[in-house]
N, C-alpha and C positions, 0 to 999 in steps of 0.2 A: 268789266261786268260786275252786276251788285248781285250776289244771292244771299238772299231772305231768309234765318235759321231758325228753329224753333230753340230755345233751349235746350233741352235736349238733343238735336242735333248739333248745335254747338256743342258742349262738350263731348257728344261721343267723336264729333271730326277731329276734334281739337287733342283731345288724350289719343289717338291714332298717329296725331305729328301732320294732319292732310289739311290742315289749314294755310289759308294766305297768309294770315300773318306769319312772321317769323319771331317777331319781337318789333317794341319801338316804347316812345313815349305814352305816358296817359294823362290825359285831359278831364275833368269830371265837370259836365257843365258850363264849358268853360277857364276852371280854374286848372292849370296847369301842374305837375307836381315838377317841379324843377323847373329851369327856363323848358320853353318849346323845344324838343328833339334832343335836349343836352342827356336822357339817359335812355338807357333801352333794356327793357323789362323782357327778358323771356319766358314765356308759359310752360311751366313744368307739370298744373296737374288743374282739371278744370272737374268740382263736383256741381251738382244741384239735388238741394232738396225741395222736394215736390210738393210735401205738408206745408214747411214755411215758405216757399217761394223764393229759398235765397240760391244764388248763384255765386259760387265760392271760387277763383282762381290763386292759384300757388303759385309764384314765379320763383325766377332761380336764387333768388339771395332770399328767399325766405319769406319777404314779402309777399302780402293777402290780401283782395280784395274780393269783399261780401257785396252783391248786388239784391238788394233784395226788391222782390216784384220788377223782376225787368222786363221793358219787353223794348217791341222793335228790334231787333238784332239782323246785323246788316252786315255784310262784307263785301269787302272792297279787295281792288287787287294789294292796294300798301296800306290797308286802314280798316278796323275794327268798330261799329260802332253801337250800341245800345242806345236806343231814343231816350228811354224813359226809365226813371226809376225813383220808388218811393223813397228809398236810403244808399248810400253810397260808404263805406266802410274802407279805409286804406289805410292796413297796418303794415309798418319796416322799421326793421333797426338801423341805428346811426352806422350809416357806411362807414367804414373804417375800424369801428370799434368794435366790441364783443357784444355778441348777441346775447343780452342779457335782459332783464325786465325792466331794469334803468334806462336803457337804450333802446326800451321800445316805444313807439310812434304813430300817433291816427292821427287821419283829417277825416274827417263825417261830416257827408253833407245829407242833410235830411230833404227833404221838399213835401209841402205839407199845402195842395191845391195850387193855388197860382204864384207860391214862393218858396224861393228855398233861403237854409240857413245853414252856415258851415259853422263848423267846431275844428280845433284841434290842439292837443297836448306839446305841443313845437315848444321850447322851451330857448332856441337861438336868434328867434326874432318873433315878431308882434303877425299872424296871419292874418292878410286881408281878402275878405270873403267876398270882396264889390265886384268883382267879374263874375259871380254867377249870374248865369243867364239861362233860363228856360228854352230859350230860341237853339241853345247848343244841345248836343246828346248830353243822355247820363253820362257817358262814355265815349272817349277816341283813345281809342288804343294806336297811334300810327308810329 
């Protein structure tokens, strides 16, 4: 069964703990952050703000990701997903290490009409941004 969330009712179902998800991997666009399915993100704290349009989730190691101007928001029984969004923001510290401002971490993807452009401060190998695809969500959280 899909049901159709608004923003704000995402995060108020979601900060209650009565979401289908539980956790999984995230996808932005396409671009996977790790292989497919190799980590799983728990949601520990979901805000939005309404002036800027951004949509903030907290997960459990600390890591954040800012959606800003999302919409489509869709849930699934194992998968999470937001169609659209103007910016994609995904900040973490290097697992293992101290959470420290050395060891902190974005990929940014922008999409700017019919393309998008990824960014990111990765500093253990060269990110490649050619699997964004618009045809994908902003977002799969599965």
């Amino acid at each position: 069964m899909i049901a159709k969330l608004l923003t704000e009712e995402f995060v108020e179902k979601y900060n209650k703990k009565q979401g289908q998800v539980k956790g999984g991997s995230l996808c932005f666009y396409g671009h996977w952050f790790g292989r497919p399915y190799d980590n799983y993100h728990q949601l520990e704290l979901a805000t939005f703000d309404s002036i800027l349009n951004t949509l903030t989730l907290t997960f459990n190691e600390k890591e954040t990701l800012t959606i800003f101007n999302p919409q489509d928001i869709s849930e699934f029984e194992n998968k999470l997903t937001i169609g659209s969004a103007d910016k994609i923001y995904w900040k973490w510290f290097s697992y293992g290490k101290p959470q420290t401002d050395e060891n902190l971490y974005f990929i940014e993807i922008n999409r700017k009409e019919n393309s998008l452009t990824g960014n990111s401060n990765v500093d253990w190998y060269k990110p490649d941004f050619k699997d964004l695809n618009l045809v994908n969500p902003a977002l799969l959280w599965t």
